[in-house]
C-alpha positions in Angstrom: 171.8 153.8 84.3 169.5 156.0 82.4 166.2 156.3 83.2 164.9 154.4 79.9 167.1 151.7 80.7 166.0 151.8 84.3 162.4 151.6 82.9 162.9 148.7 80.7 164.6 146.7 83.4 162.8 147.4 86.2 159.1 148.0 85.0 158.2 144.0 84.6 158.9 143.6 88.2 157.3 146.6 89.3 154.0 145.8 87.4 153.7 142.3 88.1 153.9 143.3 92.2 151.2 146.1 91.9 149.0 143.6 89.9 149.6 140.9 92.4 148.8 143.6 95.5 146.0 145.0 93.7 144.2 142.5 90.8 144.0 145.5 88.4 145.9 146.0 85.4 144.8 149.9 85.1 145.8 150.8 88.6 148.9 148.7 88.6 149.9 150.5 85.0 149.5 154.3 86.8 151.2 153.1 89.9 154.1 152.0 88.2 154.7 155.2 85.9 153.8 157.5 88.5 156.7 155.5 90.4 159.1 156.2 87.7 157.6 160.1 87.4 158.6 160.0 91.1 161.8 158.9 91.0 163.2 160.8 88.0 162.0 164.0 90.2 164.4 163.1 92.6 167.3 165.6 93.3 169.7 162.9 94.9 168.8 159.9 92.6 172.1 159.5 91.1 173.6 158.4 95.0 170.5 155.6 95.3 172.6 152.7 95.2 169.8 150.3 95.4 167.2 151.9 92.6 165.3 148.5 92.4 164.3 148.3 95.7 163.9 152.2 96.0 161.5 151.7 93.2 160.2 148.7 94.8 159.2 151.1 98.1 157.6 153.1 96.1 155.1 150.7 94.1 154.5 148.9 97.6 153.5 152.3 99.3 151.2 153.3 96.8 149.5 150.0 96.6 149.0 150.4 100.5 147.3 153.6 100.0 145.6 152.5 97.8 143.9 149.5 99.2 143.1 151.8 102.4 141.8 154.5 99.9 139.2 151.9 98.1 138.6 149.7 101.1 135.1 151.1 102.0 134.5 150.8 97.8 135.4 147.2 97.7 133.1 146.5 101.5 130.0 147.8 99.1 130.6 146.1 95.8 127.9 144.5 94.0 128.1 140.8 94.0 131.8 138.6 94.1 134.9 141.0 93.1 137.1 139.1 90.7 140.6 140.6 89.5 140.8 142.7 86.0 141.9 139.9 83.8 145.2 139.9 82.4 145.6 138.1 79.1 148.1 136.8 76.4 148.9 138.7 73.6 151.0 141.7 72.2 154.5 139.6 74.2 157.2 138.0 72.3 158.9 134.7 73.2 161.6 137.1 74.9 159.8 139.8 76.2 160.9 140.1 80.2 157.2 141.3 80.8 155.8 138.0 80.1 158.4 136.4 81.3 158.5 137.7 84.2 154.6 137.3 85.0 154.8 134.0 84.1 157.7 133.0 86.9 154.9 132.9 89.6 151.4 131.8 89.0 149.4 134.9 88.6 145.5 132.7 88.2 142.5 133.9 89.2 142.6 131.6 92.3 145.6 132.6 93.3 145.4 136.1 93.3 141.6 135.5 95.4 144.0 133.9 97.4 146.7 137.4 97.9 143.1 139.3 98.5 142.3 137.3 101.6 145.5 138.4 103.5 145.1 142.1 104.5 147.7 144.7 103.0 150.6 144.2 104.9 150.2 140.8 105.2 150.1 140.7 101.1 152.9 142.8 100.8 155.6 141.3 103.3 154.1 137.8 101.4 154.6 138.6 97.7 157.7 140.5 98.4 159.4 137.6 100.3 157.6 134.6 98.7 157.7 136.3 94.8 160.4 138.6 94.7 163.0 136.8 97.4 163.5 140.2 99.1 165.6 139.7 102.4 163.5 140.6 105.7 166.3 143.3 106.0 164.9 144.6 102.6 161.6 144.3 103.2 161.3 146.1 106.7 163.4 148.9 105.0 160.5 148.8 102.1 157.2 149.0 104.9 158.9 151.2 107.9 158.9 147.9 110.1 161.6 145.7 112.4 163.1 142.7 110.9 161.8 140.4 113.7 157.6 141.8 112.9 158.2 141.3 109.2 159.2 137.6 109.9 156.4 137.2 112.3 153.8 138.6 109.2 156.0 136.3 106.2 154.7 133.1 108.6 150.8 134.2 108.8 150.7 135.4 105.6 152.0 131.7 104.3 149.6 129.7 106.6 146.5 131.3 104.8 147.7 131.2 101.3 148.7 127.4 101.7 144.8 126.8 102.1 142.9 125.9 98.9 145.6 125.3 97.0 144.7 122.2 94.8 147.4 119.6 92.1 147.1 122.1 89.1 146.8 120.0 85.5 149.4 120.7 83.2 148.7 123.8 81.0 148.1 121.1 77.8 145.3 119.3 79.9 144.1 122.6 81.5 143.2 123.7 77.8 141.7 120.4 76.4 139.5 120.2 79.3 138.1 124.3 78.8 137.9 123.2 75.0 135.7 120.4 75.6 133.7 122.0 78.5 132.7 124.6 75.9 131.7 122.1 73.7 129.4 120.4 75.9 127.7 123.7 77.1 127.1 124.0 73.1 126.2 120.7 72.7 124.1 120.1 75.6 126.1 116.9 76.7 125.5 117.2 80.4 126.9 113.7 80.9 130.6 114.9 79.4 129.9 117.6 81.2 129.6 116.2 84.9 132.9 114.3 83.4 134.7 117.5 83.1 134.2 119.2 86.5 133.8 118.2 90.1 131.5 117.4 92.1 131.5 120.9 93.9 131.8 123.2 91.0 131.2 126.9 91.4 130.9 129.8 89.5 131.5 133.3 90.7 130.4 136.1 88.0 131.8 140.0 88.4 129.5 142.0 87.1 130.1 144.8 89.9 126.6 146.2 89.4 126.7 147.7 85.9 125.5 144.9 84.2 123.3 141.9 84.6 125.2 138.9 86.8 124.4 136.5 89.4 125.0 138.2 92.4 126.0 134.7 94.8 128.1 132.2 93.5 126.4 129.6 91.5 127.2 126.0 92.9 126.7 122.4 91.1 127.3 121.6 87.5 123.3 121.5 86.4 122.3 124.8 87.3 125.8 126.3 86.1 125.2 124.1 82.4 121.8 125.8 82.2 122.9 129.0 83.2 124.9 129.1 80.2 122.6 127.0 78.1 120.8 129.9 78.3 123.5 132.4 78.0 124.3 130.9 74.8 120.2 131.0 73.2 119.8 134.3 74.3 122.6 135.7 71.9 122.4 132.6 69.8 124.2 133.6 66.4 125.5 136.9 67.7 128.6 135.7 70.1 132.4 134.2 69.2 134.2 132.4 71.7 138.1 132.7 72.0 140.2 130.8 73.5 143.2 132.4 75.1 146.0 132.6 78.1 143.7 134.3 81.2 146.1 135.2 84.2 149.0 132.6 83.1 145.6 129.3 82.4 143.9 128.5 79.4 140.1 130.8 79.7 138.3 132.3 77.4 136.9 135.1 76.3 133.1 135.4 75.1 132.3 138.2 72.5 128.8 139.5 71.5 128.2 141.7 68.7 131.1 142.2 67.9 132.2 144.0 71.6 134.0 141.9 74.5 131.5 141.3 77.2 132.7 138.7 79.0 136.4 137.2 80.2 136.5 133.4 82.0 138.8 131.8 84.0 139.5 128.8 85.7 140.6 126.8 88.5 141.1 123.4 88.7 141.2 120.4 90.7 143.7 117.4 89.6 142.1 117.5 85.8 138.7 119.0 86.7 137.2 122.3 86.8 136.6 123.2 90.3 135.5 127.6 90.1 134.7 128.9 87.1 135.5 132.6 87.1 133.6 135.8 84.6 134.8 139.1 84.4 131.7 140.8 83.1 132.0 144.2 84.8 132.6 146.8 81.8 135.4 148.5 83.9 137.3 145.6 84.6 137.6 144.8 80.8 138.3 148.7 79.7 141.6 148.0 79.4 141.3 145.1 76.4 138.8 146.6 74.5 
C-alpha cells in the first residue's frame, strides 16, 4: 500500500487515539503526521507486515512522552483543565474520520474520565477497550508482558466505570441545551431548576489567559447568574451556535464577531449534571 493510501486508511484511527490519550486536537494532529514522517523514513518498511499497529506504537509512544514532557505544565495550570474541543463540521455523511470518532463516545466527561488514569493505564485502556487490540498486541505496542498488561486493562476499567451516568438520547440531549439557553436569556429560573439537577456544576478553562472562575461553580442559582451576567455584559454583541461538541449537542458562544467561548455538557438521565467552557484562547486556536 502506498503511503497516501496508508494515510487515508489509517489516519482516523491514529487521531482519534492521540486525542483520546491527550484531549488536544493540535498535538494529536502533529503526533499523527510526525508518525507517518516517521514511518515513510523507514528503510525496511516495505517487510512491516502489520503497518497499523506499527503505526499504532508509534502514536502511543509519542503520547507517553508527551504526557511525561507536560506533566509538571499541567500540575501548575490555572484553574480546571478541560480538553480542546473537538466540533462538527467540515465531515461528510461518509467520511471515516467522523465515523470513526463517533464509534466511541469521545464527551467532555468521558475524556475527564481517560485523564484520571495515569499514561499507561490510559493507553493499555483505550487500546483494549476502543481499539480491541489483543493483550499480545498491546504489550508488543508499550514494551510490557502479556500478564502486566492484563493486570493494568482491569484497573484501568474499575476507575473509568465510576461517574458514568444513563446518557439522554442525542435528540433530548439537544432540546434540553436549547431550552437551557433560553432560560438563561429569559431569566426563567423555575424552567431552569427543571432542566438540570440538583448538583449541577460548572467547570470553566480559561487556563490563566483570560478571565474564568478559577473552582468549579456548584448549584443552579449561582451558575444562572453567572451567565445572567455573562450575557448583560456583552448584551447585543454575542451569537450563540448551537453545534456537535465532542460527539453531544454544546454550543459555542461568539462575541464580536471572534469565538470566545466553546460549552459542553454532561448529563444525568435527561438533566444537565456539569456544564463544561473552553475559554482558554489556545485551546480554541485550532477553530478560529
Amino acid at each position: 500500500m502506498s503511503m497516501e493510501g496508508l494515510y487515508q486508511t489509517y489516519q482516523p484511527l491514529l487521531f482519534s487515539l492521540a486525542y483520546r490519550m491527550l484531549g488536544s486536537v493540535m498535538d494529536s494532529e502533529d503526533i499523527v503526521q510526525e508518525a507517518f514522517i516517521t514511518f515513510d523514513q523507514l528503510p525496511n518498511r516495505e517487510h512491516i507486515e502489520n503497518k497499523k499497529a506499527y503505526l499504532c506504537k508509534i502514536v502511543t509512544n509519542r503520547c507517553l512522552d508527551l504526557i511525561r514532557s507536560s506533566a509538571k505544565k499541567r500540575e501548575v495550570y490555572v484553574g480546571p483543565w478541560l480538553p480542546e474541543p473537538l466540533l462538527e463540521g467540515g465531515h461528510s455523511p461518509n467520511d471515516p474520520t467522523h465515523a470513526f470518532l463517533q464509534q466511541e463516545s469521545i464527551s467532555t466527561a468521558y475524556l475527564l474520565l481517560l485523564q484520571q488514569l495515569n499514561a499507561i493505564e490510559r493507553a493499555v485502556f483505550l487500546l483494549r477497550e476502543v481499539f480491541q487490540y489483543s493483550y499480545d498486541d498491546i504489550a508488543e505496542i508499550l514494551g510490557k508482558s502479556n500478564a502486566n498488561c492484563r493486570q493494568i486493562f482491569h484497573r484501568a476499567k474499575k476507575s473509568m466505570k465510576y461517574g458514568l451516568k444513563k446518557q439522554p438520547s442525542i435528540s433530548i440531549a439537544e432540546t434540553t441545551v436549547k431550552e437551557f439557553v433560553q432560560s438563561i436569556l429569559n431569566g426563567n429560573v423555575n424552567q431552569l431548576l427543571d432542566l438540570v439537577s440538583e448538583d449541577v456544576t460548572m467547570y470553566s478553562d480559561g487556563g490563566g489567559k483570560v478571565k474564568a472562575a478559577q473552582v468549579p461553580i456548584f448549584g443552579a442559582n449561582r451558575i444562572v447568574q453567572l451567565l445572567q451576567n455573562l450575557m448583560k455584559m456583552y448584551a447585543g454583541k454575542f451569537t450563540i451556535n448551537y453545534t456537535s461538541v465532542n460527539s453531544l449537542p454544546g454550543l459555542i458562544l461568539t462575541i464580536d464577531g471572534h469565538l470566545h467561548y466553546v460549552y459542553s455538557f454532561s448529563f444525568s438521565g435527561n438533566q444537565i449534571q456539569t456544564i463544561y467552557t473552553v475559554a482558554n484562547p489556545d485551546k480554541l486556536r485550532h477553530l478560529q
